[in-house]
C-alpha positions in Angstrom: -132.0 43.0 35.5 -134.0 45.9 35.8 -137.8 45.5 34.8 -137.0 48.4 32.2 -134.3 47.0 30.9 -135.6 44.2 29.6 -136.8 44.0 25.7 -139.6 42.2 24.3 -140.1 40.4 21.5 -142.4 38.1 19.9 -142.1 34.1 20.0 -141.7 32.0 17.2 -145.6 31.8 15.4 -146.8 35.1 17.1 -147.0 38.6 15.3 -149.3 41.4 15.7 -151.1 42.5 13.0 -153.4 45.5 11.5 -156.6 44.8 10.0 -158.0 46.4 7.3 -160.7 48.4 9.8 -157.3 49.6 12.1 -157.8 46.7 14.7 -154.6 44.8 16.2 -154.9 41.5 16.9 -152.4 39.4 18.4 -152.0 36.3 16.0 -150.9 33.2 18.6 -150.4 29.5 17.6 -154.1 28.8 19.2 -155.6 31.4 17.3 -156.3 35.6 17.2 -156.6 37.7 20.4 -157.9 40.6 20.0 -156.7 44.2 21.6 -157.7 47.0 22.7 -156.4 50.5 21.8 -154.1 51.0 24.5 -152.6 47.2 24.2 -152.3 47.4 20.6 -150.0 50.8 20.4 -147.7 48.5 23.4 -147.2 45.2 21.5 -147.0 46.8 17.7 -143.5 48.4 19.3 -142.6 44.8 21.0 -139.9 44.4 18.0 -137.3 42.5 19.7 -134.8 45.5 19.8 -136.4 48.2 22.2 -136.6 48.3 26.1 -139.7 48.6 27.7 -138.5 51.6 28.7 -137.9 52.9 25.6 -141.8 51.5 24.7 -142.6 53.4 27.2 -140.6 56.9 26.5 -142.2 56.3 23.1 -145.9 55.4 24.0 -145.7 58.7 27.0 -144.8 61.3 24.4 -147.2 59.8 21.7 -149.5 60.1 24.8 -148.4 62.6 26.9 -149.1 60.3 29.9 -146.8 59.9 32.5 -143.7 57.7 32.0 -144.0 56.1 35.2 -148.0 55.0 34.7 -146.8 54.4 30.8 -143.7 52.1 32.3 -146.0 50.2 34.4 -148.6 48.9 32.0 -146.2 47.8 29.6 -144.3 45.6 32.3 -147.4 43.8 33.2 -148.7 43.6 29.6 -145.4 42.2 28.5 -145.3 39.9 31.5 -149.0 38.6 31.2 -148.3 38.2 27.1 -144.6 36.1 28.7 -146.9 34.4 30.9 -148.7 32.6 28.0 -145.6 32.2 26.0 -146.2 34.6 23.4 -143.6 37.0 24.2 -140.1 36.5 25.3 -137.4 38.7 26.6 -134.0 39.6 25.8 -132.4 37.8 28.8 -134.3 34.6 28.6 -134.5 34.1 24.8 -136.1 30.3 24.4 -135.6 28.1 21.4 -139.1 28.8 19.9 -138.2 33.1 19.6 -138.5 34.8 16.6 -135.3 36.4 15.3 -135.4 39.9 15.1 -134.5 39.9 11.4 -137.9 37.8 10.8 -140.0 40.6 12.9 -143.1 41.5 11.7 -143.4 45.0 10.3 
């Protein structure tokens, strides 16, 4: 599959979430990570139902970055955030995945 393909979405007990000041923070089983800017815009649009590459169309116009830079920081963000076991992907849904009906707004 390619790398753009592939749609991220939250595992089960993980959500992002907006504080009262306009912080995102990442709310994990083992606690609250916090984000900065550029992270927080990528993972509020990890819903479950979008590509990275339509994260990154999305984040590039809100932007007006380039695409290909754009494409590449979400891949490794979602990859590092997959690496943990906070976020899953489309293709390799585990047991422990939110459904996208339960999605954090």
């Amino acid at each position: 599959m390619n790398l753009d393909e592939r749609v991220p979405g939250f595992a089960h007990g993980v959500r992002a979430r907006r504080l009262d000041d306009g912080t995102v923070v990442l709310l994990v089983p083992e606690g609250i990570v916090n984000l900065n800017p550029t992270a927080a815009a990528t993972v509020e649009l990890f819903d479950g139902t979008r590509s990275c590459a339509a994260i990154a169309a999305e984040l590039a116009a809100r932007f007006a970055a380039p695409r290909e830079s754009i494409a590449a920081d979400v891949a490794g963000l979602a990859d590092r955030l997959a690496a943990r076991g906070w976020v899953f992907f489309s293709s390799d849904t585990p047991s422990n995945a939110m459904p996208s009906d339960e999605q954090p707004a």
